[in-house]
ZAMARDO-986522 format. One line per field, with one value per residue (C-alpha): residue in three letters; x, y, z. Coordinates in nm, 2 decimals. Example, Ala and Ser with C-alpha at 12.3 -4.5 7.8 and 13.67 -1.06 7.14 Angstrom:
<atoms>
resn: (ALA / SER) .
px: (1.23 / 1.37) .
py: (-0.45 / -0.11) .
pz: (0.78 / 0.71) .
</atoms>
This chain:
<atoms>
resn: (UNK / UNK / UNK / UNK / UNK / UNK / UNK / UNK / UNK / UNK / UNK / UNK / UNK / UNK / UNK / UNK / UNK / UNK / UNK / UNK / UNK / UNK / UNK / UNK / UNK / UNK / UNK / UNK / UNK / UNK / UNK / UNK / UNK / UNK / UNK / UNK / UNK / UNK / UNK / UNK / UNK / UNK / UNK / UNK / UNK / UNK / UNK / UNK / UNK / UNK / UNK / UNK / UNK / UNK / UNK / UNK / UNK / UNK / UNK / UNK / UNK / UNK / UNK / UNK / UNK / UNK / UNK / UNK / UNK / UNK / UNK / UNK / UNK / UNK / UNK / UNK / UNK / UNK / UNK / UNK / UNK / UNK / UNK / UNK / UNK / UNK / UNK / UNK / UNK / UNK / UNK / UNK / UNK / UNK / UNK / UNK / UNK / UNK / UNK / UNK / UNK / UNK / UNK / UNK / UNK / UNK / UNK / UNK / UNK / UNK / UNK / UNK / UNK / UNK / UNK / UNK / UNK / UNK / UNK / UNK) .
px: (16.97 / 16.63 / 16.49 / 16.75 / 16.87 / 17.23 / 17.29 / 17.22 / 17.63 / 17.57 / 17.28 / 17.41 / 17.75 / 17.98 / 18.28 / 18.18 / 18.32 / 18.28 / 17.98 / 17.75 / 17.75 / 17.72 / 17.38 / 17.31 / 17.39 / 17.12 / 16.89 / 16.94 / 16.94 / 16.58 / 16.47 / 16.65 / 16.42 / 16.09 / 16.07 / 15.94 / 16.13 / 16.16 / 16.02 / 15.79 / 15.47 / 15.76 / 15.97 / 16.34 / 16.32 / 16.03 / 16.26 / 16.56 / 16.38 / 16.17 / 16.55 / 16.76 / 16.48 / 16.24 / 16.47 / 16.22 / 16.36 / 16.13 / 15.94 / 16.12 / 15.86 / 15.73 / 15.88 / 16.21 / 16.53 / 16.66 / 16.95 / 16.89 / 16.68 / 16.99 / 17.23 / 17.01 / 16.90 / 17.27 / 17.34 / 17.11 / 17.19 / 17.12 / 17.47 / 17.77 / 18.00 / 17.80 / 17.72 / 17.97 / 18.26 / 18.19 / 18.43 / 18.17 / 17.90 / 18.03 / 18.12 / 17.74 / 17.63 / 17.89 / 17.80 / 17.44 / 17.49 / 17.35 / 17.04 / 17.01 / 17.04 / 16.80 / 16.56 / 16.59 / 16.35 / 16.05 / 16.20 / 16.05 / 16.37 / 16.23 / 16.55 / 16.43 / 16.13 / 16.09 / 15.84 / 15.94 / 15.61 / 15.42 / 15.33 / 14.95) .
py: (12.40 / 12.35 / 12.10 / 12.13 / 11.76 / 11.78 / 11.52 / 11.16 / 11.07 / 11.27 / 11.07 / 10.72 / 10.83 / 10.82 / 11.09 / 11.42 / 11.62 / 11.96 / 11.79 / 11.79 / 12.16 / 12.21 / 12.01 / 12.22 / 12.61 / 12.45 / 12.41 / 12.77 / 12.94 / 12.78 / 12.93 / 13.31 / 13.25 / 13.11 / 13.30 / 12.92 / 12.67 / 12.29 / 12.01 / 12.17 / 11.92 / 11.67 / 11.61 / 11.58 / 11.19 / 11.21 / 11.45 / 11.26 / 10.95 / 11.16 / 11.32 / 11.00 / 10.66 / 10.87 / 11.13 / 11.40 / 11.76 / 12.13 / 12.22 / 12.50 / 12.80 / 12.87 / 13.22 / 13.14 / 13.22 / 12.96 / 12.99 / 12.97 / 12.69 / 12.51 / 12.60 / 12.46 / 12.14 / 12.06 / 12.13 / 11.89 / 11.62 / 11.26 / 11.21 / 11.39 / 11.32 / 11.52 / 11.81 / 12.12 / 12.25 / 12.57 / 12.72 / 12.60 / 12.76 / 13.10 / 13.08 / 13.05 / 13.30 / 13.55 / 13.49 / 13.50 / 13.87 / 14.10 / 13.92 / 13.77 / 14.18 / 14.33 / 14.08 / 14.07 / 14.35 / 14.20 / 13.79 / 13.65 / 13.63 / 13.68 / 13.70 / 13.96 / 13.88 / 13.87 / 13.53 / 13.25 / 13.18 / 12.83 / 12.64 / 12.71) .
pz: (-3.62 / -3.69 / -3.98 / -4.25 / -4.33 / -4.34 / -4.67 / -4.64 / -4.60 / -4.30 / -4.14 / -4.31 / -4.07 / -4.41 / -4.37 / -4.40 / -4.67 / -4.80 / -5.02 / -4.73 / -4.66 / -5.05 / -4.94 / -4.67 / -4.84 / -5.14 / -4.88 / -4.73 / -5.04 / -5.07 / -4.74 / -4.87 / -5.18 / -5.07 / -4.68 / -4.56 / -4.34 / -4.58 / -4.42 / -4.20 / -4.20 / -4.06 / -3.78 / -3.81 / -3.83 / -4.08 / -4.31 / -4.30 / -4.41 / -4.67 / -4.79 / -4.81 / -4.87 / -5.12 / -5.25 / -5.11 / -5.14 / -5.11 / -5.36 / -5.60 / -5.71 / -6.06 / -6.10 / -5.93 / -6.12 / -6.38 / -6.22 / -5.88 / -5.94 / -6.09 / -5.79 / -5.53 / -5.76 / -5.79 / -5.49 / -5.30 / -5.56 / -5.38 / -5.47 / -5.28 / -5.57 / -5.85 / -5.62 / -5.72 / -5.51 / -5.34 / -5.59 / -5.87 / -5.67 / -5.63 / -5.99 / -6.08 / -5.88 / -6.02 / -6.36 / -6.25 / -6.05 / -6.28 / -6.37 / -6.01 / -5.87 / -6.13 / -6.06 / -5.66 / -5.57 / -5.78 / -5.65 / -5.40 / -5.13 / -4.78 / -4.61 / -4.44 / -4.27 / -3.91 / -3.90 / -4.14 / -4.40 / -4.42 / -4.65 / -4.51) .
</atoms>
């Protein structure tokens, strides 16, 4: 795992629920969309502290889908409780296929790539 805080219940030692990798997929599907690893001017420690004391989460591009945008917001929500269930998740996405697959070849998902971008 590299730099991906896992959800402040997480680091805090709370019990882990479902909700933390709800935290964690929000997070990935910000590394499909942008190509770039979060977090990366910081170490792991730095991160965490950023994530849970200052509510610190990656930046979310201009042209990135509406409603991507809103499944990764809601999905790293500071709190566990008002982050959706998986089931919520998938439901978004589904609704969101046809716009999300017409768009995809002009979006800017990186998936792909064989060197993860920085920021520089």
């Amino acid at each position: 795992m590299h730099k991906t805080v896992k959800g402040r219940e997480m680091i805090r030692h709370r019990p882990y629920t479902q909700k933390v990798d709800v935290y964690s997929f929000g997070i990935v599907l910000w590394e499909l969309i942008t190509g770039m690893l979060p977090f990366q001017n910081m170490t792991a420690v730095q991160a965490a502290f950023a994530v849970i004391n200052k509510g610190i989460r990656p930046i979310i591009p201009s042209d990135c889908l509406p409603v991507l945008s809103d499944v990764m917001t809601r999905c790293w929500d500071a709190n566990p409780d008002v982050r959706p269930p998986f089931m919520e998740v998938v439901r978004m996405l589904e609704n969101a296929e046809t716009e999300i697959m017409t768009t995809v070849r002009k979006a800017r998902f990186r998936c792909c790539m064989s060197q993860p971008r920085t920021m520089e």
